[in-house]
C-alpha positions in Angstrom: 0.8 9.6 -13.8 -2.5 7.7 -13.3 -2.4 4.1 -12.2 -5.7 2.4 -12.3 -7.5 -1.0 -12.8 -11.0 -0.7 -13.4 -13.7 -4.1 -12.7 -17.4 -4.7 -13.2 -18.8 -5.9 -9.7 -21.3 -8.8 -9.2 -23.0 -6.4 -6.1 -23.0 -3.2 -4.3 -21.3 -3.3 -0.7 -24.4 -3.3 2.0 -23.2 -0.6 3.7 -23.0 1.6 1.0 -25.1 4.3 2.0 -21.8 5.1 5.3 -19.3 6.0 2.3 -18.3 9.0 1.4 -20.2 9.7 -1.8 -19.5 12.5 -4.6 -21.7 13.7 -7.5 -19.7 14.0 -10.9 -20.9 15.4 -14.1 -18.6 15.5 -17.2 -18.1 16.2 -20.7 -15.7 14.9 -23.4 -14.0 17.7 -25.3 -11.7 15.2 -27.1 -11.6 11.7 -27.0 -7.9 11.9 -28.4 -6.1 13.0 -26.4 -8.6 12.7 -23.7 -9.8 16.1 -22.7 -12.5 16.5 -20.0 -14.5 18.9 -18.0 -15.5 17.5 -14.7 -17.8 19.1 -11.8 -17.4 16.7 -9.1 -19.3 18.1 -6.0 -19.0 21.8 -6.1 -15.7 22.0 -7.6 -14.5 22.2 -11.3 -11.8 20.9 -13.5 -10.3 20.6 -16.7 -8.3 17.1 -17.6 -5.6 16.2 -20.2 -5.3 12.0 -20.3 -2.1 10.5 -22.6 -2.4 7.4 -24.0 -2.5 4.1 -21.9 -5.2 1.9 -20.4 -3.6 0.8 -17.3 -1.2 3.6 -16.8 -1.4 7.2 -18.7 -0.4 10.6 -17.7 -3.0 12.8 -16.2 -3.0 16.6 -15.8 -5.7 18.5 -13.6 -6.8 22.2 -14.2 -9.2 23.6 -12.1 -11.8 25.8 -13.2 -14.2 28.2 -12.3 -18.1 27.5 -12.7 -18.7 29.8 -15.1 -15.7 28.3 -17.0 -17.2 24.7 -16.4 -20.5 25.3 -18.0 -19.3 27.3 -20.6 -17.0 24.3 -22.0 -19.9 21.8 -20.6 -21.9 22.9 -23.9 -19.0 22.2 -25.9 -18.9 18.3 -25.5 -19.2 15.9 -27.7 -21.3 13.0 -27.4 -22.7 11.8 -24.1 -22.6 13.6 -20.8 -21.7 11.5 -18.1 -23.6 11.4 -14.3 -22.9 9.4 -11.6 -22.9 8.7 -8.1 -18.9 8.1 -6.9 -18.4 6.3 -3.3 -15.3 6.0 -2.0 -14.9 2.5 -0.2 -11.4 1.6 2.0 -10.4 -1.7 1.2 -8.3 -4.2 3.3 -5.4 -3.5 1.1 -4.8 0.1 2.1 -6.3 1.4 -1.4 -9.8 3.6 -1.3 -12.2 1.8 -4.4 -13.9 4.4 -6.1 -17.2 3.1 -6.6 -19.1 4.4 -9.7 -22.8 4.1 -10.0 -23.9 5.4 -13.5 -27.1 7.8 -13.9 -28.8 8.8 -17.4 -28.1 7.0 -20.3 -25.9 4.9 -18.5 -28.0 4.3 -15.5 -27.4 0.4 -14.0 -23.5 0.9 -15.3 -21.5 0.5 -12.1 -17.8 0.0 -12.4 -14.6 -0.1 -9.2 -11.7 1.6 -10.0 -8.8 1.1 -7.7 -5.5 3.6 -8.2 -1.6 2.5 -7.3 1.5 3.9 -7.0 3.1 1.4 -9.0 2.6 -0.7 -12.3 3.9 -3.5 -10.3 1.6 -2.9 -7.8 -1.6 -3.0 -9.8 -0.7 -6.2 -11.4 0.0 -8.1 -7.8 -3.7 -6.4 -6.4 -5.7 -9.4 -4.8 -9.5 -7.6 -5.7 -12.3 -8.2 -3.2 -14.5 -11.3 -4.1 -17.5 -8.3 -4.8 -15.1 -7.7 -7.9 -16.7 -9.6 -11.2 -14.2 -8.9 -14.0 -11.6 -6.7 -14.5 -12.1 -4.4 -17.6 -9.0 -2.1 -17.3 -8.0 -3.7 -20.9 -11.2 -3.2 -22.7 -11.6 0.4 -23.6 -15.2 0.4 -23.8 -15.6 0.6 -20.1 -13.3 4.2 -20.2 -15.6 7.4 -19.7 -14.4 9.2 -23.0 -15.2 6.1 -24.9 -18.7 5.7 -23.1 -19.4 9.1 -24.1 -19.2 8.4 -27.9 -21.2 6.0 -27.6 -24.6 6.0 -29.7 -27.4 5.0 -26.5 -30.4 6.0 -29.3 -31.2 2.2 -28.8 -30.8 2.3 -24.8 -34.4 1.8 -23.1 -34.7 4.6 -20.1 -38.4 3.1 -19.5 -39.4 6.9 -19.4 -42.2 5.2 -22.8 -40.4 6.7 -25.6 
């Protein structure tokens, strides 16, 4: 079960460069039921998401390389890139930090997971926290990936 509460923040830590920081690619095989392929550093998985925003089942496969860019080519829609920092908070939880690349690039959205439902709803966020977006389903990866980003400006002159 996966227990989360996802926020925009209003600025990035200053000392973000001493974090722990991961690079993650992924594809959307299905948006419903979620169904991913993920390469986060050198590893590889496949993920099953159920239904839910705050709280959803969640099922990790892991692949090989080979199997992750064969399945890669298979996604639909948008591949996702970014930067993922993990950041301790005063709370005991680790804030996963996502800073977006490519067609998303200047996205950045905290996630924060729990062990409890009851626990994500009492969670005091740090005052760097803006909004929290867990509700709003634009701000899930599989939905970002269906996304049409034609009209997104890269400033590459096209």
């Amino acid at each position: 079960m996966e227990i989360e509460k996802k926020y925009l923040v209003s600025e990035l830590p200053d000392n973000l460069p001493q974090y722990k920081c991961r690079k993650i690619e992924q594809g959307y095989l299905s948006s419903s039921p979620v169904v991913r392929v993920r390469m986060d550093n050198d590893e590889y998985y496949l993920t099953y998401k159920g239904k839910g925003l705050l709280a959803r089942e969640e099922y990790n496969l892991p692949l090989t390389k080979e199997s992750y860019e064969h399945l890669i080519k298979k996604a639909d829609g948008n591949i996702i890139t970014k930067k993922r920092y993990e950041i301790p908070d005063n709370s005991g939880h680790t804030i996963e930090l996502d800073i977006f690349e490519g067609v998303f690039s200047g996205t950045i959205l905290a996630e924060v997971e729990f062990d409890s439902v009851e626990e994500a709803e009492s969670y005091n966020p740090p005052a760097w926290f803006k909004e929290d977006v867990t509700m709003n389903k634009m701000y899930h990866n599989s939905n970002m990936s269906m996304l049409d980003v034609s009209h997104i400006n890269t400033g590459n002159g096209e």
